[in-house]
Backbone bond lengths (Angstrom), bond angles and torsions (degrees), N, CA, C in turn:
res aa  C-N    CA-C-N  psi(-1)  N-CA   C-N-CA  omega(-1)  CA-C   N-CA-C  phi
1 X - - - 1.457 - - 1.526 109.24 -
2 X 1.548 111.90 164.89 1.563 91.65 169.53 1.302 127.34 -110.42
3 X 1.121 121.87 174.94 1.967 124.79 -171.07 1.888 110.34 -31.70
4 X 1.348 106.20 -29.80 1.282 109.63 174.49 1.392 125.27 -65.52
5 X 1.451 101.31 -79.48 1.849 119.22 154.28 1.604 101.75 -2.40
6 X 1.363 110.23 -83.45 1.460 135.42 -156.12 1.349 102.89 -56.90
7 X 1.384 125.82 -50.71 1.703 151.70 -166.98 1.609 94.78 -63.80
8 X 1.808 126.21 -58.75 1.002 123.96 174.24 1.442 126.53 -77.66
9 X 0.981 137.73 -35.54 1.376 133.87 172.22 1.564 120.58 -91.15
10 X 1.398 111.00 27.27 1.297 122.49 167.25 1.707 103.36 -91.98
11 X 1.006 100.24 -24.64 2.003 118.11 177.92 1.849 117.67 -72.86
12 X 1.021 116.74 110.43 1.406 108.86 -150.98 1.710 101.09 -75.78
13 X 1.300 107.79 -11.82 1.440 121.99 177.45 1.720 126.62 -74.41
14 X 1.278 93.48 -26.02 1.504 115.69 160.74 1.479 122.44 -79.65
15 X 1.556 108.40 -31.09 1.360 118.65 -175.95 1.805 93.32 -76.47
16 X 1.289 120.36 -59.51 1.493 117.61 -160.64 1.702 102.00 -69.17
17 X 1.735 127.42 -13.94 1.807 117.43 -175.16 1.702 78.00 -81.30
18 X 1.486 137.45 -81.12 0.941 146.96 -177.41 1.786 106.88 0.53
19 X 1.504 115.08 -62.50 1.404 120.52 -155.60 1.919 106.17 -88.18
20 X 1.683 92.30 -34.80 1.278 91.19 163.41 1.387 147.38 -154.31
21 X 1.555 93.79 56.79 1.027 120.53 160.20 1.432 151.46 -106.19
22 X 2.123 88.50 -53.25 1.477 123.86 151.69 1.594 101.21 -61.79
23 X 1.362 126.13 -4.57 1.663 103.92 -159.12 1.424 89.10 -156.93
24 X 1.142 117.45 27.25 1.962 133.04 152.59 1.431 104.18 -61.08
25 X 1.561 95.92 136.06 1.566 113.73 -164.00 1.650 99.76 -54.76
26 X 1.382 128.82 158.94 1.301 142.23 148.23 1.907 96.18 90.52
27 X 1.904 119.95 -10.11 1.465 115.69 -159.23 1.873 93.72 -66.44
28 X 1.425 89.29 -169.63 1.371 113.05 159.62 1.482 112.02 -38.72
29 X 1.212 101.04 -79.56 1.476 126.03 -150.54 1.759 92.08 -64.17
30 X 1.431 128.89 -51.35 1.045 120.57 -164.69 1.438 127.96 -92.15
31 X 1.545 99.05 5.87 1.618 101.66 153.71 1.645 116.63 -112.07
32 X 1.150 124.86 17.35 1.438 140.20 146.88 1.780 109.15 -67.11
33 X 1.647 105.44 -48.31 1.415 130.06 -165.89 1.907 96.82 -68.58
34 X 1.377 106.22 -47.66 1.439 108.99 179.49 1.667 111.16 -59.81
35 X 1.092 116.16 -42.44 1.591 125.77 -177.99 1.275 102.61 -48.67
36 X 1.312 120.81 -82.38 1.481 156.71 172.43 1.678 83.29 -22.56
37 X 1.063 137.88 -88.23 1.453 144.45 -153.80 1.911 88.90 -41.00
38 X 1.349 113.26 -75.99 1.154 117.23 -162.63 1.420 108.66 -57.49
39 X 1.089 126.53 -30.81 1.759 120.56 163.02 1.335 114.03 -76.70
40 X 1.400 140.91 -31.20 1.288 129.69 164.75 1.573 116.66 -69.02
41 X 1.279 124.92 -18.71 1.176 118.27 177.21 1.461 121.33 -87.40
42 X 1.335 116.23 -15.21 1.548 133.81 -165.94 1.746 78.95 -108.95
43 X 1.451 139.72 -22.44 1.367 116.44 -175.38 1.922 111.04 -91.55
44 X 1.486 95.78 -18.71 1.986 98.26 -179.49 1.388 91.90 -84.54
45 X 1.220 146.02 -11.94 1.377 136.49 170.66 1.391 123.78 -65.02
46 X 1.360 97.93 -50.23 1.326 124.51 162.35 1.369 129.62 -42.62
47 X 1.498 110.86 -50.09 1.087 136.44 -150.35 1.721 97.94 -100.93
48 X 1.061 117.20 -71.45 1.399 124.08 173.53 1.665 129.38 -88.87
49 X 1.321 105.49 -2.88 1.656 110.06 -179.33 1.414 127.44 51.96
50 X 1.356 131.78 -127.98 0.897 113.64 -178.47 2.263 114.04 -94.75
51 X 1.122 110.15 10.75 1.127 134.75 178.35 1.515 113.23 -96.64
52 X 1.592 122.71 90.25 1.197 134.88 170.53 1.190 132.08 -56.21
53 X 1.769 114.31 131.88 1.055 96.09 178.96 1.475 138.99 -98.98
54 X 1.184 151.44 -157.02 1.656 138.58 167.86 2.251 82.53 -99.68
55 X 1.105 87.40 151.69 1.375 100.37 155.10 1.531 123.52 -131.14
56 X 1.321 119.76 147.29 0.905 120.62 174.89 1.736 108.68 -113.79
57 X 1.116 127.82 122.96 1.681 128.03 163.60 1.304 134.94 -94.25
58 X 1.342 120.55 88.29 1.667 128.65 -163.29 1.526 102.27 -83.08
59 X 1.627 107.84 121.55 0.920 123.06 171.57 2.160 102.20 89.40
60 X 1.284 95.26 42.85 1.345 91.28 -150.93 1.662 107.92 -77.05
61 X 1.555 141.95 44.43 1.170 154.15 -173.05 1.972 105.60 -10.04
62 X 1.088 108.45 -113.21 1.981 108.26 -168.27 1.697 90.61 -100.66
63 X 1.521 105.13 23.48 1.954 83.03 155.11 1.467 105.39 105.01
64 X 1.484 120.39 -24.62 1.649 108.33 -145.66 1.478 108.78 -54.94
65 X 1.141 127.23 -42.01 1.229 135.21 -146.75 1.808 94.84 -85.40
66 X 1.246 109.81 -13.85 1.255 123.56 -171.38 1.749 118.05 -90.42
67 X 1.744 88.28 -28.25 1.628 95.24 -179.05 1.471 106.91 -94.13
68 X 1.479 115.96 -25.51 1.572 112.86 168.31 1.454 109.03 -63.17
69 X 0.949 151.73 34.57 1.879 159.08 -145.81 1.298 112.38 -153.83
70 X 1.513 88.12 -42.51 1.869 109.62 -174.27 1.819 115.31 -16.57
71 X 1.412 128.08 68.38 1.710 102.04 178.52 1.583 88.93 121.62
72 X 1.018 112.85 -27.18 2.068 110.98 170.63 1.445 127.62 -74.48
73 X 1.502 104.34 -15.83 1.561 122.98 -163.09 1.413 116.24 -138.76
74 X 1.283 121.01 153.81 1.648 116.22 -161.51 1.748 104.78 -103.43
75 X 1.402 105.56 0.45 1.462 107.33 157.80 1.641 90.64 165.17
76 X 1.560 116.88 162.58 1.670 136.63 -144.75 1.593 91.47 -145.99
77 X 1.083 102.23 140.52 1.801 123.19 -174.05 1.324 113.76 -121.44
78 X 1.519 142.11 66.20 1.398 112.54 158.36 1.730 158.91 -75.21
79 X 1.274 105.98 145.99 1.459 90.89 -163.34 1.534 112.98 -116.98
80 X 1.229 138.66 108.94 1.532 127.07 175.97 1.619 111.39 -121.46
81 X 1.262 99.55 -171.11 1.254 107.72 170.46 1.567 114.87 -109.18
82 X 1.620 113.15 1.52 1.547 116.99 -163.70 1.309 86.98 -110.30
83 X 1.295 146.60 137.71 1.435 165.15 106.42 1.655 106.77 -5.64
84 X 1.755 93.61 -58.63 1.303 111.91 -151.64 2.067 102.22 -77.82
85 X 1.200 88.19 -30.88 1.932 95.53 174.54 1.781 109.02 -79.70
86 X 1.161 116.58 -17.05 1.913 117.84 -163.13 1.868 73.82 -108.10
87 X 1.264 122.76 -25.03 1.796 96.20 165.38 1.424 137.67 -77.08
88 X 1.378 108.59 -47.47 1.408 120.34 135.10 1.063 130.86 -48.10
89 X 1.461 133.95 2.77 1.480 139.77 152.82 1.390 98.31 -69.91
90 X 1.628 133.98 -77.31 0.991 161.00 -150.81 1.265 91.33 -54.07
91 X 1.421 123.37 -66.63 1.736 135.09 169.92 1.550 116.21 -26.77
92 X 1.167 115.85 -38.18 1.314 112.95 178.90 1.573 136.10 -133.18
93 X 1.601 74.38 31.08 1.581 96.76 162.43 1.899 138.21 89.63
94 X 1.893 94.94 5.94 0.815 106.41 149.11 1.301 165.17 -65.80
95 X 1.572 113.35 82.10 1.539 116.89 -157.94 1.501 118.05 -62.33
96 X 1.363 113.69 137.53 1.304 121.25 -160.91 1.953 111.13 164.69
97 X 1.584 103.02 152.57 1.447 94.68 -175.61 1.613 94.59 -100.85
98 X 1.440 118.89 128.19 1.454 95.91 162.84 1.777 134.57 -108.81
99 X 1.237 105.29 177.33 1.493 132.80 -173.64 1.234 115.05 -119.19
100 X 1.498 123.61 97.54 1.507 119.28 157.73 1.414 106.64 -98.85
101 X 1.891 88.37 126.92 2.063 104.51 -174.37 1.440 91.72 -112.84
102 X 1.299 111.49 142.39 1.376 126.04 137.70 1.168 128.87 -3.79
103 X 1.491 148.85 114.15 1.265 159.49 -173.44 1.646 92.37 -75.12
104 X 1.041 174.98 28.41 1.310 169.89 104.36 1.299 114.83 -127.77
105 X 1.581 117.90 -176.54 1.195 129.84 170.80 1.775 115.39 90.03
106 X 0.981 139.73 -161.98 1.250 157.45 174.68 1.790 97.77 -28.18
107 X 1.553 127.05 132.97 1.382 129.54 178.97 1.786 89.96 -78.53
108 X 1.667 106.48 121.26 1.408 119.44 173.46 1.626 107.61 -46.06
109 X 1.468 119.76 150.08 1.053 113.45 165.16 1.989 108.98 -95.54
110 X 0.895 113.27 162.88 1.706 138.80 -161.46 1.254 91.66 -98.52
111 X 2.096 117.37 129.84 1.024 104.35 159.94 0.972 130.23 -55.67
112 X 2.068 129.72 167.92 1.087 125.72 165.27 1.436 122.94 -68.54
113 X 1.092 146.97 110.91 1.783 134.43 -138.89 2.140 80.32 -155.90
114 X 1.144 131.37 4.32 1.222 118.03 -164.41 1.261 135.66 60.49
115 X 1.063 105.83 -151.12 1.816 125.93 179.01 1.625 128.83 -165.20
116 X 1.217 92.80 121.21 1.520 138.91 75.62 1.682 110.05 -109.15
117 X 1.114 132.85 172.43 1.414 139.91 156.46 1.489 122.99 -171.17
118 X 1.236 107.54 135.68 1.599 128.88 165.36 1.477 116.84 -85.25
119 X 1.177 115.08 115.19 1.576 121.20 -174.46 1.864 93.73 -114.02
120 X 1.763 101.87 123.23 1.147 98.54 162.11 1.498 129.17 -128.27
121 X 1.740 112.87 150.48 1.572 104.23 171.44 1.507 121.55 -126.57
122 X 1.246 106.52 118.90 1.458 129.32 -168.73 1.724 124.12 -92.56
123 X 1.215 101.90 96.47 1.411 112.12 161.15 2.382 99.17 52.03
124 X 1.485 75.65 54.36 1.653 103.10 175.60 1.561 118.87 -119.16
125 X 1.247 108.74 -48.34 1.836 126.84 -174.57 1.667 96.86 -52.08
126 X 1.252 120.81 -50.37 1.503 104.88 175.27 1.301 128.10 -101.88
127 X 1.414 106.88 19.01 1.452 94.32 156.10 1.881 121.32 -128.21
128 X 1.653 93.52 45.93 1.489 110.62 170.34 1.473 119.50 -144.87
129 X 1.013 122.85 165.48 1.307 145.71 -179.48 1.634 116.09 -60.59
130 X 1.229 138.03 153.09 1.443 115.48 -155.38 1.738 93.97 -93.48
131 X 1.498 129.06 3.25 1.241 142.39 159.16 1.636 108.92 -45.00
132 X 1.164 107.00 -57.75 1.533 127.55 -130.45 2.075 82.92 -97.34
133 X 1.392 96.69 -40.25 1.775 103.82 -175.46 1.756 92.03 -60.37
134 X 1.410 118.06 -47.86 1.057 97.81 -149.55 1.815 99.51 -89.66
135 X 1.071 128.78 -15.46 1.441 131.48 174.49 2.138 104.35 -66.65
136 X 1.429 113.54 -25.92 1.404 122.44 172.83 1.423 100.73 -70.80
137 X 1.131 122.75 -51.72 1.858 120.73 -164.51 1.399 101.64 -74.86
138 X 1.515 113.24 -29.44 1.626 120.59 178.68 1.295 109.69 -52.45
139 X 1.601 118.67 -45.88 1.612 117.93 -168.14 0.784 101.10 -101.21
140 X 1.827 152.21 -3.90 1.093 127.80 137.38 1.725 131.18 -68.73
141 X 1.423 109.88 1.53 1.252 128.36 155.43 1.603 130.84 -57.93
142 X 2.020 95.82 -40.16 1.116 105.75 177.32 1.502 106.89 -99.80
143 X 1.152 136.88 24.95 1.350 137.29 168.51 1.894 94.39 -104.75
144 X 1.340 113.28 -56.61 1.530 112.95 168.60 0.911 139.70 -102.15
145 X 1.340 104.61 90.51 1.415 113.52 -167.90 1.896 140.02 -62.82
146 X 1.950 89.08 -22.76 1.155 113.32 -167.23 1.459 107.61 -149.75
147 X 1.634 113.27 147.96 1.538 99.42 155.08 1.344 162.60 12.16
148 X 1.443 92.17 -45.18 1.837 125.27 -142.57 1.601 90.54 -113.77
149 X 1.316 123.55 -56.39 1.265 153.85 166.89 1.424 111.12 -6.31
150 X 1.219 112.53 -50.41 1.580 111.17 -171.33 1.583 93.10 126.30
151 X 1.600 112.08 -179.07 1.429 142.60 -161.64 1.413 101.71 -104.38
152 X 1.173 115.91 167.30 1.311 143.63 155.69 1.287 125.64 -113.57
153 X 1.236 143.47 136.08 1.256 135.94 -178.35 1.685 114.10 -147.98
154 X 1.742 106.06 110.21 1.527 108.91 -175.41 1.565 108.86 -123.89
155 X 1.511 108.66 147.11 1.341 131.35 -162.21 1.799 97.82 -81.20
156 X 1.326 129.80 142.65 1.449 129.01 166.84 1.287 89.58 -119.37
157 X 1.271 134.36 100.74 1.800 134.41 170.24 1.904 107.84 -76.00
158 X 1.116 93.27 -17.11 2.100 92.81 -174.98 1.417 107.20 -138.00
159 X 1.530 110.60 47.96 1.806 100.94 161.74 1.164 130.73 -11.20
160 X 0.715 150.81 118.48 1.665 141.29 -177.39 1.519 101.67 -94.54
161 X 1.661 117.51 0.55 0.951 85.91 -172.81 2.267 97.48 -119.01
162 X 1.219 116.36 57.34 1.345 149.00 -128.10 1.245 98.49 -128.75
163 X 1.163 133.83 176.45 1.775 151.06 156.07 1.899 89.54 -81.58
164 X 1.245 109.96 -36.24 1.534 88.36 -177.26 1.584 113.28 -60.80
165 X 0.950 116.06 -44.06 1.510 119.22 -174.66 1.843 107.49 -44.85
166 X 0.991 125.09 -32.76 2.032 129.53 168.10 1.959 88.80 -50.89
167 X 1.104 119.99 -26.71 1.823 95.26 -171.02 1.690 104.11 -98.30
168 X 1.369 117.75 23.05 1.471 131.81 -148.04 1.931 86.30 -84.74
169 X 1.303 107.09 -51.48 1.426 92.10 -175.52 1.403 136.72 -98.00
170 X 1.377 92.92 17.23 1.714 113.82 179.64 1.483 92.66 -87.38
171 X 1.659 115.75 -52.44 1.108 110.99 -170.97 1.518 115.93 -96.90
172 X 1.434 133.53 48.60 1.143 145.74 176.11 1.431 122.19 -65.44
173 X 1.327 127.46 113.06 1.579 128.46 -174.32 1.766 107.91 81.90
174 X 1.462 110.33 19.02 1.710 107.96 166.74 1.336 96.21 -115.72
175 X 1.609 101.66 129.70 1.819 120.74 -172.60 1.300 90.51 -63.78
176 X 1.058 146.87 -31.57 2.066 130.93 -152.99 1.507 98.31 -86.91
177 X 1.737 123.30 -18.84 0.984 119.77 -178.38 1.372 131.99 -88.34
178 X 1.090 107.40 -2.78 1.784 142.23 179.38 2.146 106.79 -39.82
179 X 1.159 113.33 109.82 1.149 123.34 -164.58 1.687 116.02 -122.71
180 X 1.099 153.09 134.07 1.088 155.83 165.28 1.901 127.38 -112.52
181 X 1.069 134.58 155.66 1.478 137.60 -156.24 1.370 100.27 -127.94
182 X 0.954 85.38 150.76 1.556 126.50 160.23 1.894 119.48 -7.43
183 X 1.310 73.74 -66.50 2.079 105.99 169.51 1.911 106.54 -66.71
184 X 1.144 100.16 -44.75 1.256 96.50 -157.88 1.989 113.36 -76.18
185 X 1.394 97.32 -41.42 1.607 91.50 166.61 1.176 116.86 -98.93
186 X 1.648 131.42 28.59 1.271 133.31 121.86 1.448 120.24 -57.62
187 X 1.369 130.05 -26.68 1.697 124.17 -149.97 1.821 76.20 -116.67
188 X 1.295 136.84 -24.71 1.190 121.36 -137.50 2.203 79.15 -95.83
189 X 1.838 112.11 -32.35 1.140 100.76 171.14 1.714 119.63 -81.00
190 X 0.880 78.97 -29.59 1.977 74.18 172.42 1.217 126.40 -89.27
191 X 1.164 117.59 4.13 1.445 129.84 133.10 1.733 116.77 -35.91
192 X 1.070 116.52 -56.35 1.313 134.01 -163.51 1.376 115.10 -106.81
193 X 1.570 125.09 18.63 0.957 129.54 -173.09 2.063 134.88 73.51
194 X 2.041 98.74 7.98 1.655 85.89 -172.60 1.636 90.02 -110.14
195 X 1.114 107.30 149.93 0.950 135.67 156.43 1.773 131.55 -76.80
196 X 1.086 119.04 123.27 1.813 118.06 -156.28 1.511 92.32 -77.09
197 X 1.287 123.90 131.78 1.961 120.40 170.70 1.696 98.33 -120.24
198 X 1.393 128.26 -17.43 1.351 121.97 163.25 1.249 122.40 -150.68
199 X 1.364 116.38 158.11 1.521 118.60 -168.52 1.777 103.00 -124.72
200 X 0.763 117.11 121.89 2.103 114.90 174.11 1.026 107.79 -138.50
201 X 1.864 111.64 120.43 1.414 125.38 169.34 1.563 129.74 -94.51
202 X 1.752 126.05 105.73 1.375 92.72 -168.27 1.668 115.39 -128.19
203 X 1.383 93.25 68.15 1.452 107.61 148.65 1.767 91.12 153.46
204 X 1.389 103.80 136.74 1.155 147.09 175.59 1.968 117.91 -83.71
205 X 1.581 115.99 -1.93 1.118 121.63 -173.30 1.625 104.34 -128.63
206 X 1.394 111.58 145.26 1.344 110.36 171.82 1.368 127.18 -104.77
207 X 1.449 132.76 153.03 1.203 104.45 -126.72 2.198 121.10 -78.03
208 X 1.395 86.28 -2.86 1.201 90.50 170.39 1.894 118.04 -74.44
209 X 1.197 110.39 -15.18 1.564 115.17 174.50 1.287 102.53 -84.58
210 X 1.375 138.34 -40.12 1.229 156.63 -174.59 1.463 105.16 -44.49
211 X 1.793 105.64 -38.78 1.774 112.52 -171.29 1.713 98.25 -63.34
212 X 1.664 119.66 -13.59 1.555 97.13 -157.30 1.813 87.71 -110.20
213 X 1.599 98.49 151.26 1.079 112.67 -166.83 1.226 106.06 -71.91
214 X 1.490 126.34 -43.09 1.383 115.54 -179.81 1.513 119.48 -71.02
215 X 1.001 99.30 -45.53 1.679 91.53 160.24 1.400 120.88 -23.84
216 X 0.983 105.87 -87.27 1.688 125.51 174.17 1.575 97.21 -25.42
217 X 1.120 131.84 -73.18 1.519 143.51 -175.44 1.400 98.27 -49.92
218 X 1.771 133.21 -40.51 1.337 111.71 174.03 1.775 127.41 -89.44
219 X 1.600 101.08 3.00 0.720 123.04 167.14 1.486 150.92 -83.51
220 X 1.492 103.00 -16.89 1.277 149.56 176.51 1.836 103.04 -87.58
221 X 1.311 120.23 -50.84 1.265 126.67 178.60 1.578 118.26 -87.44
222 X 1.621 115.27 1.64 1.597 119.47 -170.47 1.856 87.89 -107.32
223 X 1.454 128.31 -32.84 0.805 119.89 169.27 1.740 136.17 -43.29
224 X 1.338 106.50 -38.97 1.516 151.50 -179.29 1.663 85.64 -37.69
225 X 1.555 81.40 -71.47 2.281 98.01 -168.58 1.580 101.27 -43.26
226 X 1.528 80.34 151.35 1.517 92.39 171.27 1.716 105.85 -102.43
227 X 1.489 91.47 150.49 1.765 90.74 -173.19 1.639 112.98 103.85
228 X 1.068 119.69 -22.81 1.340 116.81 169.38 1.373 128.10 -79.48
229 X 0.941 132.83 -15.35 1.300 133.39 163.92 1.441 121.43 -23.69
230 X 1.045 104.64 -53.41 1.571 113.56 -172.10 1.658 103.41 -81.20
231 X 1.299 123.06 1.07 1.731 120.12 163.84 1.572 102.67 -85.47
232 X 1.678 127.84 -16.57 1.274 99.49 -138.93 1.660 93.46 -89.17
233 X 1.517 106.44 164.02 1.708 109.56 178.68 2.143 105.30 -54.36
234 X 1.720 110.20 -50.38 1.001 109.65 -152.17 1.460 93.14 -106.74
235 X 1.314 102.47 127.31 2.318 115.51 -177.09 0.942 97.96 -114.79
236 X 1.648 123.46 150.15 1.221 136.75 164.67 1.358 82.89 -125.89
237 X 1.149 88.60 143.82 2.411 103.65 166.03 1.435 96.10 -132.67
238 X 1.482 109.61 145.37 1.359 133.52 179.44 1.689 98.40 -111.67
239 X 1.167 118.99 133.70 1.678 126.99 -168.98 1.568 105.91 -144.43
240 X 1.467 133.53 120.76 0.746 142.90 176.09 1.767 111.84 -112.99
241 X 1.591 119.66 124.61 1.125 128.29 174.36 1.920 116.91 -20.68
242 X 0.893 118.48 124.00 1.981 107.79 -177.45 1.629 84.91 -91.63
243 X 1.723 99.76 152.60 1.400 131.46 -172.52 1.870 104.77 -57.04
């Protein structure tokens, strides 16, 4: 993570607005979070059948990505750099063994947990340095080594290639506004050898459009289309190791 990440969620006060605030029932964030659950759970089904996988969660903050898993996987790994976020995981009921790594230096190695496995990264890519992205895809490199291995699965929270991207130059040189494309966490996984096998967008509004009801209602039905994915603000990419 970087000096920031680490600096703020060492603060237990940041950890508890974070878990429930940003992620207060009915918000933004947590009906994006509801979507996401129901497509990640219908995608490890898919993906692994009746053969579970281990997961690993890099950068794994109060769990979420860990509690949408809950019953999909034959045991869940988190790893951060916050103490204070993998406690407040624990607090609210996220099952999982955890790992606090080092904010720099040497790419952590991954417990041994086997294979199959799902390694995931959650709403991390924009709030690090393109160092820190690529030392994350590294250790999910070393969890999948191969093909056979299992998936990868990383969060794009600021498409750039989005309706958010129109507030790109109002908000020019503010870190929270930090956005990435289409292109870019394509090159940033094939860098590292994965190859993209799915793309899912789930929601097309930012969260201040999100407040209006019709929105939401045209937003709900633009999802439907095929081909939109690549408008929506929030991406998940599915990446599987190349041969």
């Amino acid at each position: 993570m970087t000096t920031d990440y680490t600096k703020v969620f060492q603060d237990a006060d940041a950890v508890e607005k974070y878990e429930h605030i940003t992620y207060a029932p009915d918000s933004y964030a947590s009906r994006i979070n509801e979507r996401q659950q129901a497509y990640l759970r219908d995608l490890v089904a898919r993906q692994f059948g009746r053969k579970l996988p281990a997961q690993h969660d890099f950068a794994c903050g109060t769990g979420r990505a860990i509690r949408t898993l809950h019953g999909l996987v034959r045991e869940a790994h988190g790893y951060d750099t916050s103490a204070e976020m993998m406690a407040k995981a624990e607090q609210v009921g996220s099952q999982a063994k955890w790992h606090q790594i080092p904010a720099d230096g040497p790419v952590p190695n991954p417990v041994p947990a086997g294979h199959p496995a799902i390694v995931t990264l959650f709403r991390l890519l924009l709030n690090v340095d393109e160092a820190v992205r690529d030392r994350a895809i590294e250790f999910a490199g070393k969890v999948l080594s191969t093909p056979d291995s299992g998936v990868l699965v990383v969060e794009n929270h600021g498409n750039a290639g989005s309706v958010r991207h129109l507030r790109a130059r109002r908000h020019s040189g503010e870190r929270w506004f930090a956005e990435l494309s289409h292109a870019e966490i394509v090159t940033l996984l094939d860098r590292h050898g994965f190859d993209i096998i799915e793309r899912k967008g789930f929601t097309m509004l930012t969260e201040s459009l999100s407040r209006n009801p019709v929105a939401r209602a045209i937003d709900t039905a633009a999802r439907a289309l095929p081909g939109t994915d690549g408008l929506a603000v929030n991406v998940l990419y599915t990446a599987r190791r190349r041969k």
